[in-house]
LOMI-689956 format. One record per residue (C-alpha): residue in three letters; x, y, z. Coordinates in steps of 0.02 Angstrom, whole numbers, plus 50000, padded with zeros to 5 digits. Layout:
// residues N
ALAXYZ...
//
This chain:
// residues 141
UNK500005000050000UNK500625017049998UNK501825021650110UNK502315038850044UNK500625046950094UNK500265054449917UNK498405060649891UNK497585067449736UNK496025081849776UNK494225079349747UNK493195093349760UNK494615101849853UNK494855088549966UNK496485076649989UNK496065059649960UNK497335045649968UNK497155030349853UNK496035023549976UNK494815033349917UNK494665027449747UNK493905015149670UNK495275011949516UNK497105013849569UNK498205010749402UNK499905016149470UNK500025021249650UNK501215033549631UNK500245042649475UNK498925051749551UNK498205054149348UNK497585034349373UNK497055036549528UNK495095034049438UNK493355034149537UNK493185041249692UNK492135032749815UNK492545040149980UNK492695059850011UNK493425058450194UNK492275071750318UNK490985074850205UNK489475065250158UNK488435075150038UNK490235074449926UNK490565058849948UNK488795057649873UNK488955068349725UNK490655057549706UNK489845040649701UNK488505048049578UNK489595054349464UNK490825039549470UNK489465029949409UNK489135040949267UNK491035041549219UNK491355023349242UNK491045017249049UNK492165032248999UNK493525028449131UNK495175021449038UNK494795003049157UNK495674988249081UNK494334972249010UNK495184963349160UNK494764973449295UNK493114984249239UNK491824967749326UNK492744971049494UNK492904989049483UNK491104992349430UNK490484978949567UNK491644993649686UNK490645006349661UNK489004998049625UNK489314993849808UNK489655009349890UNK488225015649793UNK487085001849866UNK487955004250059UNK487225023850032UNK485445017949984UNK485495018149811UNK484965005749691UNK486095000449549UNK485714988349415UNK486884973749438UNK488014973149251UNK489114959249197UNK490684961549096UNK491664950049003UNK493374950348940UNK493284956048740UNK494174944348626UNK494594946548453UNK494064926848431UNK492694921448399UNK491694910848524UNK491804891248488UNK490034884248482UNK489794874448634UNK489674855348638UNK488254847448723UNK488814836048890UNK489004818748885UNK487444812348978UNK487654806749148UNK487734785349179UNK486284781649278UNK486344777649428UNK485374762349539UNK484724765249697UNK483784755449824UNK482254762049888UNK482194771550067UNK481534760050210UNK480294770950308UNK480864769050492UNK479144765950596UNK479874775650736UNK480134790650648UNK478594791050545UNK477644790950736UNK478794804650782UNK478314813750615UNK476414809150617UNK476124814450826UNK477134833550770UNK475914833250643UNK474334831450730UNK474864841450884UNK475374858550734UNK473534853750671UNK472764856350840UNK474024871050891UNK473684879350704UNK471594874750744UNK471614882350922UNK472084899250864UNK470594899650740UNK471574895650590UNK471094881350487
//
């Protein structure tokens, strides 16, 4: 983590890369991408998370890190009571997708029946009657 205490200012406060949720190269503050925390102030940590969200499909994210990333701040949105459509992203690929082979079918499979133990089906049976009669003596039917 960083050990050299450098911070980048939102909305003319110091954050450190704590704060975001995208750090490309901790000591360039220029990647530091997606703030998600504005430490002492709520309403701008707000406005942040809002307008992180708007930003995030133009931020420069690489394939490989954009599901975790979005899943970030989709978070912090949802721990400040607001709702965000889950999204899934995939890794783009220049090739194309093979077609997908059906699975072998599964070798079937012999079992014995279940003996019913008496003693348990009495158990089972009494529970039964006495939820019937609790369920009954409250007026439901």
């Amino acid at each position: 983590m960083m050990k050299d205490g450098k911070t980048k200012s939102i909305n003319g406060v110091s954050c450190g890369a704590a704060c975001f949720a995208y750090i490309g190269d901790e000591q360039n503050t220029a990647t530091w991408l997606l703030p998600l925390w504005i430490p002492g102030d709520e309403k701008k940590t707000l406005n942040a998370l809002k307008t992180s969200l708007h930003r995030f499909d133009s931020a420069k994210i690489p394939d490989c890190e954009k599901q975790r990333v979005f899943d970030t701040v989709r978070g912090a949105l949802l721990s400040h009571g607001i709702a965000v459509e889950r999204l899934t992203f995939a890794a783009k690929s220049d090739a194309p997708t093979p077609a997908a082979e059906p699975p072998p079918p599964l070798p079937e499979m012999k079992t014995k029946p279940v003996e019913k133990d008496p003693e348990i089906e009495a158990v089972i049976a009494d529970a039964d009657r006495r939820a019937t009669a609790l369920l009954r003596s409250l007026g439901y039917e």
